[in-house]
C-alpha positions in Angstrom: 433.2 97.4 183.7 435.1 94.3 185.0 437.2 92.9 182.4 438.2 89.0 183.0 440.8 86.9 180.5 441.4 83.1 180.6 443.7 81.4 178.2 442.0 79.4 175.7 442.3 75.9 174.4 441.8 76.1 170.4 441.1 72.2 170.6 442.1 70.3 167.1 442.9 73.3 165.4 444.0 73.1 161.7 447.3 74.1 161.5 447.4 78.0 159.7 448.9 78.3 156.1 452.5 80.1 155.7 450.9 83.5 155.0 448.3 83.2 158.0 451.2 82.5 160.3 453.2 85.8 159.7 450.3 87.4 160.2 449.3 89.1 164.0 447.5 86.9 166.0 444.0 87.0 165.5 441.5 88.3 167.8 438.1 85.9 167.7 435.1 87.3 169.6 433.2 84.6 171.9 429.9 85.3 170.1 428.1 82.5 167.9 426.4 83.6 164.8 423.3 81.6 164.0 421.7 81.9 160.9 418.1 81.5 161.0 415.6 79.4 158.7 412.6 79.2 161.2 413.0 75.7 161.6 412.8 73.8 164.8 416.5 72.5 164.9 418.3 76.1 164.7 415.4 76.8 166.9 417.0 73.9 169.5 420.9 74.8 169.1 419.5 78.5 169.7 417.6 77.2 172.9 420.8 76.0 174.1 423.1 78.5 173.4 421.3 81.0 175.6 420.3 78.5 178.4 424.0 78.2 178.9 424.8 81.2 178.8 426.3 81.6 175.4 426.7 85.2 173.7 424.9 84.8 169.6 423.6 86.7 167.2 420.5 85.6 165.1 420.3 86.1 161.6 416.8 85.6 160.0 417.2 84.4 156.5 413.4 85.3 156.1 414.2 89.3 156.8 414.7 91.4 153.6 416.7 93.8 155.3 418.8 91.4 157.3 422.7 92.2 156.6 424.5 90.2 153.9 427.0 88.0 155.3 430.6 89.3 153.2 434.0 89.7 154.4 433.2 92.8 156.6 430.2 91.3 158.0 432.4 88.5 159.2 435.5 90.2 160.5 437.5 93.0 160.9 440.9 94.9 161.9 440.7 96.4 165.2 444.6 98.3 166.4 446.3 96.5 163.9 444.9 92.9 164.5 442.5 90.8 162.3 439.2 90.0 164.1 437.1 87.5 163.3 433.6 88.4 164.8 432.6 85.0 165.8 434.1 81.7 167.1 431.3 79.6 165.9 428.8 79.5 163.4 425.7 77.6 163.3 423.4 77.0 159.8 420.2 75.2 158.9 421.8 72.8 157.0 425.5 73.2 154.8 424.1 75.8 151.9 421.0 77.6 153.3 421.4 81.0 151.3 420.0 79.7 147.8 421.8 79.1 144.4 421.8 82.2 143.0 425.0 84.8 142.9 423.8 86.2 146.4 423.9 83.3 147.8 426.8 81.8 146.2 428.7 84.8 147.9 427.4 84.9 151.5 428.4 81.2 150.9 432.1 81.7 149.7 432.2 84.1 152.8 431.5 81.9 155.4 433.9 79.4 153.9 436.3 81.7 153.6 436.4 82.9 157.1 436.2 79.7 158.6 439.2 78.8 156.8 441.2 82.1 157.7 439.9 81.7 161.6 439.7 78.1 162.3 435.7 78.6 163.0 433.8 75.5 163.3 430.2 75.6 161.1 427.0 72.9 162.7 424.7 72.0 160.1 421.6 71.9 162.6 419.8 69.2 160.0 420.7 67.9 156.7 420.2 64.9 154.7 423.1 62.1 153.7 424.9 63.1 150.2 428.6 63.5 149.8 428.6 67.2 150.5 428.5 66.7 154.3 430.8 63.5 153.6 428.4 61.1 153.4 427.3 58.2 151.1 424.0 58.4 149.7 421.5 56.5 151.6 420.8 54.3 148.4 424.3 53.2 149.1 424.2 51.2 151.8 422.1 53.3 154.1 418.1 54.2 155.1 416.2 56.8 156.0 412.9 56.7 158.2 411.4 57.7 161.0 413.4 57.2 163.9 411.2 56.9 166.7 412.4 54.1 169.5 415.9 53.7 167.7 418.9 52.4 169.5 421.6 54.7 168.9 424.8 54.7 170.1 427.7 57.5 171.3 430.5 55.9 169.7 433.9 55.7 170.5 435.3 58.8 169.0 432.3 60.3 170.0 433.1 59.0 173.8 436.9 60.5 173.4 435.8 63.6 172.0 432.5 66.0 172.8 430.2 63.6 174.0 432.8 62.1 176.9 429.8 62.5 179.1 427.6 60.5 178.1 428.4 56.5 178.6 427.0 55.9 175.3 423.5 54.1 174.4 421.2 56.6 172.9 417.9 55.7 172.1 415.8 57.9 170.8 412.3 59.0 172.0 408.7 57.4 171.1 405.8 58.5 173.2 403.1 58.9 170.9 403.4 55.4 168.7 400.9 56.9 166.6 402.7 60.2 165.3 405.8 60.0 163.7 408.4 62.1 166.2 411.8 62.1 164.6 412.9 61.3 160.4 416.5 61.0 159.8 419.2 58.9 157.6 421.4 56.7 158.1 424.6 57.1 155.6 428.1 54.9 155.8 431.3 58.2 156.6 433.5 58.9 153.3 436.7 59.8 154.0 437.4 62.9 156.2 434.0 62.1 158.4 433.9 61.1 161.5 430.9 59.5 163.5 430.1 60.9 166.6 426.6 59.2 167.0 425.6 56.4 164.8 423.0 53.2 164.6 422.5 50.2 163.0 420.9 50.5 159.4 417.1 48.6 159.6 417.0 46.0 157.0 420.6 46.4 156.0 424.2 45.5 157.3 426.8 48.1 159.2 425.7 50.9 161.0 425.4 54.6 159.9 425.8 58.0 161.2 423.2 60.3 162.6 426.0 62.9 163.7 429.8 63.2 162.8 432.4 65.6 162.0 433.2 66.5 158.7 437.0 67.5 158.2 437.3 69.1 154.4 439.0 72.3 152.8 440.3 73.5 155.8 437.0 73.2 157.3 435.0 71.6 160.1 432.0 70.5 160.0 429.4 68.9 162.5 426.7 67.4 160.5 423.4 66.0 162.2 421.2 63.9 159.8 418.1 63.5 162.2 415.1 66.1 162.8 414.8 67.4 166.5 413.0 70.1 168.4 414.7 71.5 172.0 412.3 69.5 174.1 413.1 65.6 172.0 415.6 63.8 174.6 417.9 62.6 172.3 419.0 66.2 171.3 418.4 67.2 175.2 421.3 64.4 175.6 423.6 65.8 172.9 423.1 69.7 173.3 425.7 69.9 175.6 428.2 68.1 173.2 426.9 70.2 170.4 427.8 73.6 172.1 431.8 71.9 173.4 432.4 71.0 169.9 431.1 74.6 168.2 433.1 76.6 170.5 436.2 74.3 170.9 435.2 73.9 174.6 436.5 77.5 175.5 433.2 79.7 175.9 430.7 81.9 178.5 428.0 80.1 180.2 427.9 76.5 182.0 425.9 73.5 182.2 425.1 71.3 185.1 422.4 68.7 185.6 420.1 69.3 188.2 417.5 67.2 190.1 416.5 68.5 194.1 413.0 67.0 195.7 410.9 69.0 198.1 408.5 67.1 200.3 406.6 69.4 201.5 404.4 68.9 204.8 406.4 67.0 207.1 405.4 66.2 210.5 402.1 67.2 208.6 399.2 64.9 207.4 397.5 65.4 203.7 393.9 64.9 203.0 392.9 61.7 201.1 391.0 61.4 197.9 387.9 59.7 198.1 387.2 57.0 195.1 383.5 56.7 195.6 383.0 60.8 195.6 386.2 61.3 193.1 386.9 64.7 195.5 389.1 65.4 198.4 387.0 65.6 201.8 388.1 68.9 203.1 388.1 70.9 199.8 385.5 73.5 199.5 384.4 71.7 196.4 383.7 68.4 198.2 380.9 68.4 200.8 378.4 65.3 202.2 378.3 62.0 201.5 379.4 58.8 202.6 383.2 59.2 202.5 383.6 62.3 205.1 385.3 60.5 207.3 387.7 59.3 204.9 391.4 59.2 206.8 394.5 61.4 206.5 397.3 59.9 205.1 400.3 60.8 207.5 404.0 59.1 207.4 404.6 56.2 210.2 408.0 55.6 211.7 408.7 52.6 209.6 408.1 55.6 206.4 410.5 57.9 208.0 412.9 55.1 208.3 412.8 53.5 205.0 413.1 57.7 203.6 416.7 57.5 205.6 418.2 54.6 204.4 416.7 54.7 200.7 418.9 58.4 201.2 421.9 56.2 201.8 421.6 53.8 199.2 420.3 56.3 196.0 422.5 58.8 197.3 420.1 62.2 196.7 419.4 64.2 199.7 415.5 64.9 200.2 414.9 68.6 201.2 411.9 68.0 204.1 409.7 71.0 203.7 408.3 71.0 207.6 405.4 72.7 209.6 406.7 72.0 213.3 402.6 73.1 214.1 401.5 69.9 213.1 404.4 68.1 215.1 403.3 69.8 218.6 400.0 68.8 217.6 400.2 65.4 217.2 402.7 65.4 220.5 399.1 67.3 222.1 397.0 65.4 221.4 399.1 61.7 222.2 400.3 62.6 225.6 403.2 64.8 224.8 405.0 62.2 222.4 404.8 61.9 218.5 407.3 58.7 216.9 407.1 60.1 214.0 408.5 63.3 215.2 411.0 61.6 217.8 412.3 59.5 214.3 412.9 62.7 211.9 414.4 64.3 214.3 417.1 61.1 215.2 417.6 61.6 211.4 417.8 65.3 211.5 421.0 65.2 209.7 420.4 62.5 207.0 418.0 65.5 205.5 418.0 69.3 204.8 415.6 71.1 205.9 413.2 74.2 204.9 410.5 76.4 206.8 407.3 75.8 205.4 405.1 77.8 208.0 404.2 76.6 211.4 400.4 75.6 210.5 400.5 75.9 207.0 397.8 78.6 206.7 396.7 80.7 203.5 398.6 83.8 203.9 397.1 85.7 200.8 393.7 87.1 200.8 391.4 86.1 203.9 389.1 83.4 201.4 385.7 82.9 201.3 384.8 79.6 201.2 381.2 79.9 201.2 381.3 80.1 197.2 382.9 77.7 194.6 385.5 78.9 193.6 386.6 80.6 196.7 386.9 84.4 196.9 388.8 86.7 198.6 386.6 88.3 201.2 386.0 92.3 201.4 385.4 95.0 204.1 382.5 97.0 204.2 384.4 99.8 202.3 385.0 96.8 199.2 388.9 96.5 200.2 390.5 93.2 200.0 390.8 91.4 203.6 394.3 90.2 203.9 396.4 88.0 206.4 398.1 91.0 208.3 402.1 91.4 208.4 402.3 90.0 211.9 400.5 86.8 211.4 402.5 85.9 208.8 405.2 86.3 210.3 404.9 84.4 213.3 404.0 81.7 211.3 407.2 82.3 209.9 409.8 83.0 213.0 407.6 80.3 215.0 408.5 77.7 212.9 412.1 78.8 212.3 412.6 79.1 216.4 411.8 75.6 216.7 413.7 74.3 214.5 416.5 76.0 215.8 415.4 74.5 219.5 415.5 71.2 217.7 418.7 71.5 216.0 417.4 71.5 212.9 420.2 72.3 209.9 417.7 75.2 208.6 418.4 78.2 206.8 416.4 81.4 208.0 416.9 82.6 204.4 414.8 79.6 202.6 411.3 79.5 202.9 408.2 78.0 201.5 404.7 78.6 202.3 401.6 76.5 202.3 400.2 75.8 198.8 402.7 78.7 197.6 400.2 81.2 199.4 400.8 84.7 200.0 402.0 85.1 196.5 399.4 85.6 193.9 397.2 82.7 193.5 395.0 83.8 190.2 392.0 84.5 189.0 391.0 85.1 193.0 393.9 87.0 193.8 395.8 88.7 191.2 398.5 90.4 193.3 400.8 89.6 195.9 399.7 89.8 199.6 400.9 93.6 200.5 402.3 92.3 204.1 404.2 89.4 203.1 407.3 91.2 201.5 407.5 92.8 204.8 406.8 90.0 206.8 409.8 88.1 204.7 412.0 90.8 205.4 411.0 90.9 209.4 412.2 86.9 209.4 415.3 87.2 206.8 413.9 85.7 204.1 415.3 85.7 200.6 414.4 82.8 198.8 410.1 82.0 198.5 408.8 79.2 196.5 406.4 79.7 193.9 405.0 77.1 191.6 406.3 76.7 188.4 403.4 75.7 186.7 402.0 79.4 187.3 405.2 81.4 187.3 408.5 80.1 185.6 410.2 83.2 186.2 412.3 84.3 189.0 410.6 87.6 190.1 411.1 89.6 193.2 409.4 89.8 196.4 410.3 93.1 198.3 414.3 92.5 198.8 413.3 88.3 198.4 413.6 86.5 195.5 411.0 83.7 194.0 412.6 80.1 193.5 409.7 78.4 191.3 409.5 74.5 191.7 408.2 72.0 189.6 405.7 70.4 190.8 405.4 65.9 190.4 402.5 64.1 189.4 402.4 62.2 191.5 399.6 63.9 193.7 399.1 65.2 198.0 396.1 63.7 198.5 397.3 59.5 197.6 398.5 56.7 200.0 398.4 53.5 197.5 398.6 53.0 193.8 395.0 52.6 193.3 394.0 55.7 195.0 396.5 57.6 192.3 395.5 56.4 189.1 391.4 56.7 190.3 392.2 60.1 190.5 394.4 60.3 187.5 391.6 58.5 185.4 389.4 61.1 187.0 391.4 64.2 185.7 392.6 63.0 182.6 389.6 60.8 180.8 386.6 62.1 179.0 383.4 61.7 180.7 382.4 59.2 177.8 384.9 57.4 179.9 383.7 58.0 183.3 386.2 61.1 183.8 385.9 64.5 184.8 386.3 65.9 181.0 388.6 69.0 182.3 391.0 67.2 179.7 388.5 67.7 176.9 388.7 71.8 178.2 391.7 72.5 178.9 394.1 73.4 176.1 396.8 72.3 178.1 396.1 68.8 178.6 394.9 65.6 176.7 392.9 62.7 177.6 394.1 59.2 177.9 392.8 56.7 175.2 391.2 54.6 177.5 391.2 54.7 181.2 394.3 53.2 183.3 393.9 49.7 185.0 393.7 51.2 188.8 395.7 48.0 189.9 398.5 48.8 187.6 398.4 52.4 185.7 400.4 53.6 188.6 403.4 51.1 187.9 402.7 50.7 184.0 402.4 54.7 183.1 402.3 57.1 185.4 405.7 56.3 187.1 407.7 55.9 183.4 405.7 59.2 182.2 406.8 61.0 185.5 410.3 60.1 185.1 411.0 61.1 181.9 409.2 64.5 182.5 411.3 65.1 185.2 414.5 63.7 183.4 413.7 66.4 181.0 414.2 69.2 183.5 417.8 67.4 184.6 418.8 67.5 181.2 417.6 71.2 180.6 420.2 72.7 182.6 417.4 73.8 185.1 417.8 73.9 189.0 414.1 74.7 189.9 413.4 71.5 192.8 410.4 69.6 191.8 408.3 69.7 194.8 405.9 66.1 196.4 404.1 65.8 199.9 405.0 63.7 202.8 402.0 61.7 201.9 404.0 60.5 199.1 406.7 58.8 201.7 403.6 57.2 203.4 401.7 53.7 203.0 402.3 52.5 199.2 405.8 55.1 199.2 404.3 56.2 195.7 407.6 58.4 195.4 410.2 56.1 195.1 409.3 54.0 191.9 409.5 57.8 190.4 412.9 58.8 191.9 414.3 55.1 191.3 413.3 55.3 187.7 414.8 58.7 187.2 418.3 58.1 188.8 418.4 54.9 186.9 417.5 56.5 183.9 420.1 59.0 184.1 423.1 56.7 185.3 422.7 54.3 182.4 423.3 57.6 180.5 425.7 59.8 181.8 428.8 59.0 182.3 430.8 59.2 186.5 432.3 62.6 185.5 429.0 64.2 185.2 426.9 63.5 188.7 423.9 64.5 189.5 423.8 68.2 191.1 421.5 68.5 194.2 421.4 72.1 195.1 419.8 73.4 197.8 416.7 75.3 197.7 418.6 78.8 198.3 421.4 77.7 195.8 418.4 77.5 193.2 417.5 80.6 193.6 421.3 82.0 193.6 422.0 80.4 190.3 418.8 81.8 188.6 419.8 85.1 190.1 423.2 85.0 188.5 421.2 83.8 185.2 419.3 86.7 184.6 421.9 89.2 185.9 424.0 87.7 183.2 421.1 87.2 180.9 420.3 90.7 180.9 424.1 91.8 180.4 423.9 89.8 177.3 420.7 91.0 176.0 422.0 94.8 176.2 424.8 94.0 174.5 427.1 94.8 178.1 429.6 92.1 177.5 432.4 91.9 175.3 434.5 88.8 175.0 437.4 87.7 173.1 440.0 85.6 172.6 443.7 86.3 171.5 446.2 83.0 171.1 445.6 81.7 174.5 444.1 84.6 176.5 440.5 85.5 176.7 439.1 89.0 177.9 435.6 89.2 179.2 434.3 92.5 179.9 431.0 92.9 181.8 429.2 95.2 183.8 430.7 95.6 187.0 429.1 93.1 190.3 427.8 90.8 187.3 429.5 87.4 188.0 430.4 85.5 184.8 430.0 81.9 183.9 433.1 80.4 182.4 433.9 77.1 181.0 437.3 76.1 180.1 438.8 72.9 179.3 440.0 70.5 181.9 444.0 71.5 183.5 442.7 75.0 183.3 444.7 77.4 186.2 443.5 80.9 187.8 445.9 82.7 187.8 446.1 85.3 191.1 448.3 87.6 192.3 450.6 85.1 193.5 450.6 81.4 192.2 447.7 80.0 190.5 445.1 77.0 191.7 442.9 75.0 190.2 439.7 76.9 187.9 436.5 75.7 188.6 435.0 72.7 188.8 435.2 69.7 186.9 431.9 68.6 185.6 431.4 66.5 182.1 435.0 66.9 181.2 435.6 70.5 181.5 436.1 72.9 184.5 433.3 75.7 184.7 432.3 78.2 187.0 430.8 82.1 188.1 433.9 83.9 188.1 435.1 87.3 189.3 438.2 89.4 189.7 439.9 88.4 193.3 440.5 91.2 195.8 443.2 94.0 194.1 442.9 92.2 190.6 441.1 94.1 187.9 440.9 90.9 185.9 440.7 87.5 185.9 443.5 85.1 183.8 442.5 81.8 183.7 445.8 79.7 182.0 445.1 76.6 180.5 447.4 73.3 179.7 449.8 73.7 176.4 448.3 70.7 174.9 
């Protein structure tokens, strides 16, 4: 076991009674408890305890033989010192155990203890009465639904646990014709303060949607609007939610993510055909008139414009290359290529990833005759597979020249063609056998995989998956038109001139009514895109989302997406918390480090506590731990202390470990 400590910063404490203060310190254990209804806003605050990292128990009010919250449940002596069990508690709404003596005890407990400890109690959803502090909503207030509402972060909101944010906060509406969020609107009583409010429809003032209530020795947050863990608006206040529950002292961190892969670079993509609504090339799409429909490849003016919009946005684009198609093109013009000759003058505006020299399949050898494809057998019935050595020369051949080229590349990061080698199902269920030892010839660690099929990190021999989101915004495009003809194509009914997979596949929908092909792109793919993607930011997820090179090319269909999203987020966040832009092997590192710490968690390996201003953490030893602190936090080491962490949204957080001869970390926080 490797025990850490950090002092802790009991923010706003309420100052302890006479009695209470002659009494040891108290021991509080940096565990949330979370009592359970089943409802969809627990549901969210549970989401985001353990995407952060957070230690909780769940208590499921719907289990007969769940425990009975009482004194003993709740705390404890351990050598002489009271211990409260945990530093946060989190409830379906104020009084969710029922009115009759049962409940009215587990009640009294809870209020109890949070008055002995200092614990702080969120009331996931409730309505407006003067129990959370609130006036009635016949008083002056409203409650509705909610959808499209202009909040607003206000000012004590700003100073307090939502500092990140700059403060406008509206609220979500992309189905006008379902109802996505009710809430009320209520004017504070005294001891309440707003954190989120907006103004009251048809009335005067504005009214709270989330505040602080401050009664009995108690604290309070109290949210008066219905959410689910995927709704924006409590995407944007999660974060805040989690600081204010555990007084900003806790286990886990939070960052906001966004990387982009092009893939295909130096490469050129296939082009979907309007008139056949298929990709010449495919297997699927055969004859016709539009065979000789053109590639869509990036020009030099494209590779241009990528470098300076770099400049001016400010996110680095990782260029996802197959240095095949570059000698290629060089072939067959003569021994030149401008495109080429320009990436490489720009080599370090970019980073820079192996993506296989020609971009072959490196799975199962396919059969193509057949649609679908299969994989192709031997005469005994055995799979046919790319062999160990031809992956990886595709591999180290592409890597060399990089390296020749001067290329920033890291032999540990690699991606390969349409995620291939890995399995690709219903054809082939199972990885290629020789591409963990092919990775493992060229020092591989870190192989893409697609999200959409596999979410989770998984191993490949001694390398790692790093699963990417993939954009709608599709390979096989040059101009707006050509995007939403497809896009009608995949997502309208064939009533509508569409494929129909929409009206098949349970996981899509169809659109109402086909897009205008001279302005769906602009009108609702791009908006639809970006908030997608803003969702994943706002997740705490560093999986890249993943585009083609064909996207840089012609009509530049990527950068109404990207623009959208980084304006999105800067009108929302405030300058202490930046984008993050890792790189594709620090994605993989910090899912990694999740699941280590994940699974520490979920065996119950980690114990964590705080006394007056010192925590312990003790986990299983080469498990690095995710600390967050408050801002002026020091690390203490063996001589002298520096600076913990990093800042980011008005704390300092990081993976921690004990330094060379230390058995512990101490992290020592400002006195006020």
């Amino acid at each position: 076991m490797v025990a850490l400590t950090t002092s802790a910063l009991f923010a706003a404490a309420l100052p302890a009674s006479p009695a209470a203060a002659a009494d040891p310190v108290p021991r509080i254990d940096l565990k949330v408890l979370v009592v359970d209804d089943g409802g969809p806003a627990v549901a969210a605050v549970t989401a985001e305890l353990r995407g952060t990292g957070v230690p909780y128990r769940l208590l499921d009010l719907a289990d007969p033989d769940r425990p009975r919250i009482d004194a003993a449940f709740l705390s404890d002596t351990v050598s002489g010192r009271p211990r409260a069990k945990y530093q946060g508690v989190v409830l379906p709404n104020e009084a969710p155990f029922g009115q009759g003596s049962a409940g009215t005890a587990e009640q009294a407990a809870l209020v109890a203890y949070e008055q002995r400890f200092g614990v702080r109690q969120v009331d996931a959803y409730t309505w407006a009465h003067p129990g959370v502090g609130l006036d009635y909503t016949s008083e002056g207030g409203w409650s509705g639904t909610l959808d499209g509402a202009a909040a607003e972060v206000t000012a004590a909101g700003r100073s307090g646990p939502f500092g990140y944010l700059d403060g406008a906060l509206a609220f979500e509406d992309n189905a006008p014709s379902v109802s996505e969020s009710y809430g009320y609107l209520a004017r504070p009583r005294e001891g309440f303060t707003s954190y989120v409010d907006a103004p009251v429809p048809g009335g005067e003032g504005r009214g709270s949607l989330l505040g602080e209530y401050a009664h009995d020795g108690r604290r309070e947050l109290v949210v008066t609007f219905s959410y689910n863990q995927h709704q924006r608006q409590f995407r944007l206040l999660a974060r805040g939610i989690v600081e204010w529950l555990t007084q900003g002292v806790h286990l886990g961190r939070n960052r906001n993510y966004f990387s982009v892969h092009v893939d295909d670079v130096f490469a050129s993509d296939a082009r979907w055909d309007t008139e056949r609504n298929c990709t010449p090339g495919d297997i699927d799409c055969v004859g016709g008139p539009g065979e000789q429909v053109p590639d869509i490849r990036m020009t030099v003016a494209d590779a241009q414009y990528a470098a300076q919009w770099q400049r001016t946005s400010g996110l680095t684009l990782d260029m996802v290359y197959n240095a095949g198609a570059a000698e290629e093109w060089k072939a067959e013009n003569g021994g030149t290529d401008a495109l080429t000759a320009q990436l490489l003058a720009d080599r370090d505006e970019y980073r820079w990833v192996n993506h296989t020299w020609s971009h072959p399949f490196l799975g199962c050898v396919q059969d193509v005759s057949v649609v679908p494809w299969q994989c192709s057998k031997d005469a005994s019935g055995a799979t046919r597979w790319m062999s160990r050595a031809e992956i990886s020369a595709q591999i180290r051949d592409n890597h060399d020249w990089a390296v020749d080229e001067d290329l920033p590349v890291d032999r540990a990061e690699l991606v390969t063609g349409e995620h291939s080698g890995l399995k690709t199902l219903p054809q082939q269920p199972v990885d290629n056998p020789n591409l963990a030892p092919a990775l493992a010839d060229n020092g591989v660690k870190w192989i893409a995989s697609d999200n959409s099929r596999e979410p989770q990190q998984r191993p490949v021999g001694a390398a790692d998956t790093v699963p990417r989101h993939p954009m709608n915004v599709y390979y096989n495009v040059g101009t707006a038109t050509e995007m939403a003809d497809e896009y009608n194509w995949i997502y309208t009914s064939r009533a509508d001139g569409g494929s129909g997979v929409c009206e098949t596949d349970p996981a899509s929908t169809c659109l109402d009514e086909p897009l205008d092909v001279a302005t769906g792109y602009g009108t609702h793919i791009v908006p639809q895109e970006a908030r997608i993607a803003l969702g994943h930011i706002v997740a705490n997820d560093p999986r890249p989302h993943y585009v083609h090179q064909s996207n840089l090319a012609e009509d530049r269909l990527l950068y109404p997406v990207l623009d959208r999203i980084l304006a999105d987020y800067r009108a929302t966040f405030a300058d202490n918390t930046p984008l993050v832009n890792p790189r594709h092997r620090d994605a993989g590192v910090e899912l990694s480090r999740r699941a280590a710490w994940q699974s520490a968690l979920d065996a119950d390996r980690v114990t964590a506590y705080r006394i007056g201003t010192t925590v312990t953490v003790q986990a299983p030893g080469g498990v690095v731990v995710p600390v967050t602190a408050p801002e002026g936090t020091r690390k203490q080491h063996l001589l002298g202390t520096s600076a913990f962490g990093t800042a980011y949204a008005g704390q300092r957080s990081a993976w921690t470990q004990p330094e060379l001869l230390q058995s512990a970390v101490t992290l020592r926080l400002p006195s006020s």
